[in-house]
N, C-alpha and C positions, 0 to 999 in steps of 0.2 A: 779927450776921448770923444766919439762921435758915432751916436748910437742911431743907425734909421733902417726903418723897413726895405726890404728889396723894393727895386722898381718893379720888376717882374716877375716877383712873387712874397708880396706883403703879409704871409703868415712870418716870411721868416726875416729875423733882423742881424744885420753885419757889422760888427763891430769895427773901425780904425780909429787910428790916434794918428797926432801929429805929435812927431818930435820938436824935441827943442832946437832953436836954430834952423828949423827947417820947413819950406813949406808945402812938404810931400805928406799925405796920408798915407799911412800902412797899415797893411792885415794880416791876419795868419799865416798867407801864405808869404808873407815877408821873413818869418819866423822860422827858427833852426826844430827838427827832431825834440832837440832837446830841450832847447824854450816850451815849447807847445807842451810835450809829456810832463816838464815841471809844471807849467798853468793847470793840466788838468789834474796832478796829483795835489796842486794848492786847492783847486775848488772840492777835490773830495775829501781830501782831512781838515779845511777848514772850515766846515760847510758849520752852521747854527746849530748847536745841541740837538734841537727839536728836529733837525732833516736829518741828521747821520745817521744811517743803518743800524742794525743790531751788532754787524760784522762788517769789516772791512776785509778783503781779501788781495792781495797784491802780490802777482811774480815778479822779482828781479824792478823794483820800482826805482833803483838809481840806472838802467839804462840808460846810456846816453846823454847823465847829467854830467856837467863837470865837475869835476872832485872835489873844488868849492861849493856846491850847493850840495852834496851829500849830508853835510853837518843843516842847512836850513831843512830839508827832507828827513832828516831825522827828529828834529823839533817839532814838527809837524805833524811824524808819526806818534811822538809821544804825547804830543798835543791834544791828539786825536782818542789819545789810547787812556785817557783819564773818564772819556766817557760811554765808548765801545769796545769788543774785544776786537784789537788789532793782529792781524797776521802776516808777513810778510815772508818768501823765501827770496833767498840773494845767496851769489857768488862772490859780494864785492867785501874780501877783506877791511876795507875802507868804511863799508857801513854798519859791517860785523865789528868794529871797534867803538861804534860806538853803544853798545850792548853790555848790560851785566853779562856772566856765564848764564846765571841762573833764570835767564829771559830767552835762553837758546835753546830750539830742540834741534838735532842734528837726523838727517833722514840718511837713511843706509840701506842699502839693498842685500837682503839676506834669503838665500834658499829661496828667490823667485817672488820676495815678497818685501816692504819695503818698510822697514823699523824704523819708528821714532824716541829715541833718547835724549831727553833733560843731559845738559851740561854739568858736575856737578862742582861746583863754585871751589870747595873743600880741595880739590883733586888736583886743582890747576893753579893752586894757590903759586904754590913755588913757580911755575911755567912764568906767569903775570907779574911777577919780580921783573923780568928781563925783557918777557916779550908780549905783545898785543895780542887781544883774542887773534885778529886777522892773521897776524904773524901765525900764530898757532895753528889757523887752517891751513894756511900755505902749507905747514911745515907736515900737513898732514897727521897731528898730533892730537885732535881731536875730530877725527871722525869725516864723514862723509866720503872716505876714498872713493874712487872710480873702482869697478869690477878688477879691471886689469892695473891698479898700482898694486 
């Protein structure tokens, strides 16, 4: 890694690394969507006890990870969530699995206005035999429908 001031504006500093085997420097903008969004969701769930907010808030935080870094991004949120209250909404079956019920609230739009309901762990017992939370949204069998299904 190779940390220096800009030439042409030394408040701010750029980070590159040099790869192994290689003797090209890279920067952020070397970097995919989805590298970069996981570096910054690393620096905010893992940040020192003493910097983490009261609350963390996050929409849809596996955009554009790969499916393999959903399970470290969940680590991470749970990581995080032993010392603040964590909140996150998501579409991705994939990260809904890895969730109790009873850590899910499902948002639904009702008469113009938008309900939140607990998942109730007891109910889906049977469901969870066979299939995954995720499966279960898919399947539409817990909640969140669209207006028009």
């Amino acid at each position: 890694f190779h940390l220096e001031p800009l030439r042409l504006n030394p408040e701010k500093i750029k980070l590159e690394w040099l790869h192994t085997k290689s003797e090209n420097y890279f920067d952020a903008s070397s970097l995919s969507d989805g590298t970069l969004r996981f570096i910054c969701l690393a620096v905010l769930f893992l940040q020192p006890k003493e910097h983490l907010p009261s609350v963390i808030l996050v929409d849809e935080p596996e955009l554009g990870l790969h499916p393999s870094a959903i399970h470290l991004l969940y680590s991470m949120i749970r990581s995080a969530s032993t010392n603040v209250q964590v909140i996150i909404s998501t579409q991705s079956p994939i990260l809904l699995d890895y969730f109790d019920p009873s850590e899910v609230l499902v948002a639904e739009q009702t008469d113009g206005s938008t309900k939140l309901s607990r998942l109730d762990p007891q109910s889906l017992k049977e469901w969870l035999d066979d299939y995954s939370l995720g499966e279960l949204w898919e399947k539409n069998l817990i909640g969140g429908k669209p207006n028009n299904a």
